[in-house]
C-alpha positions in Angstrom: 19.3 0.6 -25.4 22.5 2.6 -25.2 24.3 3.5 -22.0 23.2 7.5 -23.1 20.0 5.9 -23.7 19.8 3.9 -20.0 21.0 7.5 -18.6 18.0 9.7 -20.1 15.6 6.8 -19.0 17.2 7.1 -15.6 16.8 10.6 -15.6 13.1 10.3 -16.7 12.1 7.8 -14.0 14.0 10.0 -11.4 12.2 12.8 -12.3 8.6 11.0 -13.0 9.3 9.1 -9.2 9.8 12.6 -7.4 7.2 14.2 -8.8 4.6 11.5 -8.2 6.0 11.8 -4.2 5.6 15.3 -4.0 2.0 14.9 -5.2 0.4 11.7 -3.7 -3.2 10.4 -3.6 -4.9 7.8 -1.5 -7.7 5.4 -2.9 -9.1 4.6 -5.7 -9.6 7.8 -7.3 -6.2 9.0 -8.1 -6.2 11.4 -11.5 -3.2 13.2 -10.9 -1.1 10.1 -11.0 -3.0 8.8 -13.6 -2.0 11.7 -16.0 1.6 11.4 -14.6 1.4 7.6 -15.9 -0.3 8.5 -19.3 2.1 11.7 -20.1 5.2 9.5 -19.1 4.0 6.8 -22.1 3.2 9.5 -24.6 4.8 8.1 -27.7 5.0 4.6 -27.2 3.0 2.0 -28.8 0.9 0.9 -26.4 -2.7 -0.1 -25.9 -4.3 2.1 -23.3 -7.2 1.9 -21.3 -8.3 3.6 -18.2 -10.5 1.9 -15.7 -14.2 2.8 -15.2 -14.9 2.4 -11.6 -11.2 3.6 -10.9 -8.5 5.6 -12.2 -6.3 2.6 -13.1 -4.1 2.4 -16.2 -3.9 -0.6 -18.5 -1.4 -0.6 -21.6 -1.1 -4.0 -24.2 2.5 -3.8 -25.7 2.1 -6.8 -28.9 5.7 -8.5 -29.5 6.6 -9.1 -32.5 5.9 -13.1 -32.1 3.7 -14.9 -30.9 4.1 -16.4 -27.9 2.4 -15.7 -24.1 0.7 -13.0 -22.7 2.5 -11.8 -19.2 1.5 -9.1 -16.8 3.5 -6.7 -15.0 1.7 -4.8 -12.1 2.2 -1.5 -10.3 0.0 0.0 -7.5 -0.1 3.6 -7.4 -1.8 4.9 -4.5 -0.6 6.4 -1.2 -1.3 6.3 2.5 -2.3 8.4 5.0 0.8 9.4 6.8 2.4 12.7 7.6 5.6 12.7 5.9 8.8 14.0 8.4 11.3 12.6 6.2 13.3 16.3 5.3 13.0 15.2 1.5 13.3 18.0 -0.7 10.6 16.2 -2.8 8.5 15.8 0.3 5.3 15.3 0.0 3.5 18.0 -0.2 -0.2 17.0 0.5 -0.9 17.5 4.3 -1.0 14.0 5.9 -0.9 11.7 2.8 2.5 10.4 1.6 4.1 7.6 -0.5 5.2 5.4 2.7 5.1 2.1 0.9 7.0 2.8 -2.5 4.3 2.8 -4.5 5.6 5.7 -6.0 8.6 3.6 -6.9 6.5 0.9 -8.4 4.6 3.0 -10.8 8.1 4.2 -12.2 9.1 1.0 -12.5 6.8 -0.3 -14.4 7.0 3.1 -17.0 10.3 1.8 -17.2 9.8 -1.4 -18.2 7.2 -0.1 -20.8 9.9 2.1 -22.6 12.5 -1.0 -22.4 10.2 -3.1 -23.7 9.1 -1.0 -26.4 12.7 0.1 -27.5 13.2 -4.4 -27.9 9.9 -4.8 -29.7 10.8 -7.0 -32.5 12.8 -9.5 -30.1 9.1 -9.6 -27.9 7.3 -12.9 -28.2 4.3 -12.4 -27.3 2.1 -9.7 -25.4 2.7 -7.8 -22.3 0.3 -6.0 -20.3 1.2 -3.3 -18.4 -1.0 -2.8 -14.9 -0.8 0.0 -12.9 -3.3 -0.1 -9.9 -5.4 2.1 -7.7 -6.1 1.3 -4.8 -3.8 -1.1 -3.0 -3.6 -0.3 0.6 -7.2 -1.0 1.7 -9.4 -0.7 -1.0 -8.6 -4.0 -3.3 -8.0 -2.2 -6.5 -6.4 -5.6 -8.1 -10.3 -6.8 -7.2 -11.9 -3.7 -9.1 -9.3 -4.1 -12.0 -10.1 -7.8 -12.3 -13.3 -7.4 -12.8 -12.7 -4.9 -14.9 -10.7 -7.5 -17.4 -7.5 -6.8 -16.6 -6.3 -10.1 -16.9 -7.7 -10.7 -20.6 -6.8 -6.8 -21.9 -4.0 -8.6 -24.2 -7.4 -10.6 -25.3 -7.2 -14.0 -23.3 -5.6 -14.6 -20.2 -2.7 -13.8 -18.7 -0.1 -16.8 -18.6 2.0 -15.4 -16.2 2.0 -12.7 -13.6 4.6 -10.8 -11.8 5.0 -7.5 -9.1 8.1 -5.9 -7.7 7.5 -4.3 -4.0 10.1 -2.1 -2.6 11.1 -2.6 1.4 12.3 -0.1 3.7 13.7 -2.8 5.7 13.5 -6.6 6.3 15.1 -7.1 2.8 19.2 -6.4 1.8 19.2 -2.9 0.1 19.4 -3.7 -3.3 18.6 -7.2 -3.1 15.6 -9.1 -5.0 13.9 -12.0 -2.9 10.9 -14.8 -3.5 10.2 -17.7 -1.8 7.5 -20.5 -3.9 4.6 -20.9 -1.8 3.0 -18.4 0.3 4.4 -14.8 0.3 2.6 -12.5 2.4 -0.3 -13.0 4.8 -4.4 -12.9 4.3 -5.2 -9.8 5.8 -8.8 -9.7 7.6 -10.4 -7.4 10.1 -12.3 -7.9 13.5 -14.9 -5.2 14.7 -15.8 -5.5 18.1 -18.4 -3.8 20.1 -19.6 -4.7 23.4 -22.7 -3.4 24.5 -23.6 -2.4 27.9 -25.8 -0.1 29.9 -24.4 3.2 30.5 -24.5 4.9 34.2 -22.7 7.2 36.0 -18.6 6.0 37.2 -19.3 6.0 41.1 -22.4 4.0 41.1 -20.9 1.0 38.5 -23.6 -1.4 40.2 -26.6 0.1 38.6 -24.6 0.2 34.9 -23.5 -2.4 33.0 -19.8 -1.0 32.0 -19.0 -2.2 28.3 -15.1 -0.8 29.4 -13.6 -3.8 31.5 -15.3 -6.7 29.6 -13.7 -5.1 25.8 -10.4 -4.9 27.9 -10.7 -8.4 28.9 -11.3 -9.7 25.6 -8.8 -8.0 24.0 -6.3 -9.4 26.7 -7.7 -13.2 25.8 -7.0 -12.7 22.1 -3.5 -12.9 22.6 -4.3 -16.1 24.8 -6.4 -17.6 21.5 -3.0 -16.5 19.3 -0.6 -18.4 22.1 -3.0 -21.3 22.9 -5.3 -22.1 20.1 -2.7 -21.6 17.3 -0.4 -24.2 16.2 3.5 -22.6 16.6 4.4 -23.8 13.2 1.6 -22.6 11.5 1.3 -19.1 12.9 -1.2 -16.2 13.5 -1.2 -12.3 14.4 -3.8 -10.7 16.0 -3.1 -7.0 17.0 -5.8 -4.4 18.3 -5.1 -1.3 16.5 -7.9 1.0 17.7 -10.2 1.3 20.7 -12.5 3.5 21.4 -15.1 4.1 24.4 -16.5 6.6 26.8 -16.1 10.3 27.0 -15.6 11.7 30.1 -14.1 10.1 33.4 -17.0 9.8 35.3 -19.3 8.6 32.4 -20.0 4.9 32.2 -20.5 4.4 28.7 -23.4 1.7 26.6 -21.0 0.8 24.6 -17.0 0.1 24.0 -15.2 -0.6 20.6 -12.5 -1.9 19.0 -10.8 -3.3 15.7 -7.5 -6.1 14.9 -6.2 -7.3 12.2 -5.7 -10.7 11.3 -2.9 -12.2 9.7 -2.8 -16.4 8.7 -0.2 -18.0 6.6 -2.6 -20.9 5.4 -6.7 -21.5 5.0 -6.7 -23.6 8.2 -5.3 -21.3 10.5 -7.7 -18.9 9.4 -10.4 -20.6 9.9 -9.6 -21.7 13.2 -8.7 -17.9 14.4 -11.8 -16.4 12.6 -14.4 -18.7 14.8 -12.1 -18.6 17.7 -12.4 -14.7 17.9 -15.9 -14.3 17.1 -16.6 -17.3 20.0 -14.4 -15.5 22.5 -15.4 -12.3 22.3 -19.6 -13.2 22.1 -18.8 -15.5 25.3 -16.8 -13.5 27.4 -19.7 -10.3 26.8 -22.3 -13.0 27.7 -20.6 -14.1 31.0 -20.8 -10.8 32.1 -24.5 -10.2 31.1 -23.6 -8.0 28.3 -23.3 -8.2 24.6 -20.9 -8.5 21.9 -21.4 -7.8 18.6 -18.7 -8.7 15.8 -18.0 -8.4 12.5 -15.1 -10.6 11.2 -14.3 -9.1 7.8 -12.7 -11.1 5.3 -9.1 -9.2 3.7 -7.0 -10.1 1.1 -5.7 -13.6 1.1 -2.6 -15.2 1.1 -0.3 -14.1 -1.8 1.1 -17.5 -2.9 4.1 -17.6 -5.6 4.2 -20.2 -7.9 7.0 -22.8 -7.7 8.4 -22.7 -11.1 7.7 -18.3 -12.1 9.8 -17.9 -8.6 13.1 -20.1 -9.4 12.0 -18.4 -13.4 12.4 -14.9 -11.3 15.5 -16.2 -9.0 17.9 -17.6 -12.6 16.3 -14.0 -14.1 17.6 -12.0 -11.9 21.0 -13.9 -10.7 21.6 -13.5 -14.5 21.0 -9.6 -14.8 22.6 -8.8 -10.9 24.9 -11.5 -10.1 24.6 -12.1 -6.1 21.8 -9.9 -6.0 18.8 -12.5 -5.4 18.5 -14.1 -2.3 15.8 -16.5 -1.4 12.8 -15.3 1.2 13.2 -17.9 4.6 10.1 -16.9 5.7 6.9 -15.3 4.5 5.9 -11.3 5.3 3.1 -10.7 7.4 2.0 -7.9 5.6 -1.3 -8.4 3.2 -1.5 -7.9 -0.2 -3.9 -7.8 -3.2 -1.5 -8.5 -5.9 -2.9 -11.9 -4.4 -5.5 -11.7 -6.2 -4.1 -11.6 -9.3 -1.9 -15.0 -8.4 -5.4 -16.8 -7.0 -6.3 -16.5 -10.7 -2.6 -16.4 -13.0 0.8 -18.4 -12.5 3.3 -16.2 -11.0 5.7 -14.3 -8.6 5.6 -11.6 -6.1 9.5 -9.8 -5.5 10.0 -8.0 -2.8 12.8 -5.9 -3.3 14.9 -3.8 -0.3 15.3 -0.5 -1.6 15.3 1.4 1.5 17.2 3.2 4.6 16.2 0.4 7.3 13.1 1.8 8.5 9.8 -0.6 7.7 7.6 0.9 5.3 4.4 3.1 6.5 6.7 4.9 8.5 6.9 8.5 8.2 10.4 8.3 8.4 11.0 5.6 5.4 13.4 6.6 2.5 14.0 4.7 -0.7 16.7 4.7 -3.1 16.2 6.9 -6.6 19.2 4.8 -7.8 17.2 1.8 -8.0 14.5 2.3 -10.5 16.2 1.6 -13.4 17.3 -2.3 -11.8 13.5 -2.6 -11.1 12.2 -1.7 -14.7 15.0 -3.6 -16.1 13.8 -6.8 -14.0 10.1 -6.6 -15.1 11.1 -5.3 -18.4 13.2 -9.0 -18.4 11.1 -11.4 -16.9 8.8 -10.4 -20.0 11.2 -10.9 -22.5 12.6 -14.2 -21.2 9.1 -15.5 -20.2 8.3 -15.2 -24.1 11.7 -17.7 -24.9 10.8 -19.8 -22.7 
């Protein structure tokens, strides 16, 4: 494409990113966005599809060779944060916002499809284009996988590969991988201990649920610290508890919920019956009750050795200085994971922000960026199809 031509792109991703922003949905139902995607591709000749079960968008782009068949995701949705960032494209759905980039992502990815298209007849090959419901929470990928995502070119993938935008922890303007694992398997742990409930100055005749959900959340860190092997590590944090309703109400019951974050299957198998074991034991030593639910989150995004030094010569080649290896992986989960479990490929974060970590209400990313993103995925395609 021409620089004038780069320039209206820009433009058009600027616009499409804003307006997406302003406008955000949570979930897996997000048809606003999806007719933001569709009108965005009006014109170019691509494949569509929309999901059944979810409002996901899937386009086939055929090269003009043959050659293999690589993926390019985007997730779409939004979380529920209350945006304070003074944007004049601000979000303006009460307590939803784009916090993670997804925003971002989705433009990307409708950037690549208009590179890609405009260098058709070099294209060996088949590129699918997959932009996903869904991601914080509710495992779109999973939804979209089973909806045959992987095979839309009409067999499967070869090669798989997502861009994620960072607020911080990443170099602004800086691509990153690491082979191996990426990000973290994300689980859950549901606690609720079950007492006898009585009134607060007579404690003897109740059976207070309070003091014994305290004390197992205060051993969980003990289980991280003491069960866990330092060099293969594990995160537990207690994000929510609730019990009781008035000061001098003993409540039957007390609740709360972690998350779990391993690096590899053995650690998590170690914390997932160390937790449930703690927490059923401590209840019982106090005549009590626990019951818990450990529930199983995405796994371990895991980049394949040879697609990430494939992304790392890529990109040095397009941005020269402007790839630096990952040391360690991110602790955050992901269910572009998915996708990897099943394809050979490469998850990139990308910092793109103003130093605050995404999910913030306060995180800002960089307009002038999207055209190096689309230009990356829109790359990896082409050059994957030379290989």
């Amino acid at each position: 494409m021409s620089k004038s031509e780069n320039a209206a792109l820009m433009d058009h991703l600027v616009r499409l990113r804003r307006r997406l922003h302003a406008d955000p949905e949570v979930g897996l139902h997000l048809p606003r966005t999806q007719e933001e995607v569709l009108a965005a591709l009006d014109g170019l000749p691509l494949e569509l599809s929309s999901g059944r079960s979810l409002t996901s968008v899937t386009g086939v782009l055929r090269g003009a060779r043959p050659g293999p068949v690589v993926l390019l995701r985007a997730d779409m949705d939004a979380l529920p944060v209350q945006e304070r960032t003074g944007l004049d494209y601000a979000s303006r759905v009460d307590g939803v916002m784009h916090a993670c980039g997804h925003d971002l992502h989705t433009s990307m990815l409708v950037g690549a499809a208009h590179l890609l298209a405009a260098r058709r007849d070099e294209l060996a090959g088949d590129v699918v284009f997959m932009w996903q419901p869904g991601e914080e929470g509710w495992d779109g990928s999973a939804a979209m996988i089973a909806e045959g995502v992987l095979d839309a070119a009409g067999r499967r993938a070869d090669a798989a590969y997502a861009l994620h935008v960072f607020g911080a922890g990443v170099p602004h303007g800086v691509f990153s991988a690491r082979p191996g694992t990426t990000m973290a398997a994300s689980d859950g742990v549901e606690v609720t201990v079950v007492g006898a409930g009585g009134h607060g100055a007579r404690p003897h005749r109740a059976r207070d649920p309070i003091p014994v959900a305290c004390e197992i959340v205060t051993a969980l860190q003990a289980v991280v610290t003491r069960q866990s092997d330092i060099f293969d590590p594990v995160v537990v944090t207690v994000g929510s508890f609730h019990a009781g309703s008035k000061r001098n109400v003993i409540p039957d019951t007390a609740r709360f919920e972690a998350t779990v974050r391993t690096f590899s299957a053995p650690a998590k198998a170690r914390i997932k019956d160390a937790v449930v074991t703690l927490a059923r034991s401590i209840a019982r030593a106090h005549g009590l009750r626990a019951e818990v639910d450990y529930l199983d989150g995405y796994p371990m995004t895991v980049n394949d050795p040879q697609e990430t030094a494939f992304v790392a010569d890529t990109v040095t080649d397009l941005f020269d200085g402007r790839f630096r290896p990952l040391a360690d992986p991110m602790p955050g989960g992901e269910d572009f994971s998915r996708v990897l479990r099943e394809v050979p490929g490469a998850f990139i974060p990308f910092g793109a922000g103003n130093g605050v970590d995404n999910h913030s209400p306060l995180v800002r990313f960089d307009d002038a960026l999207l055209l190096d993103g689309a230009t990356v995925l829109a790359e990896l395609a082409l050059r994957r199809g030379a290989r």
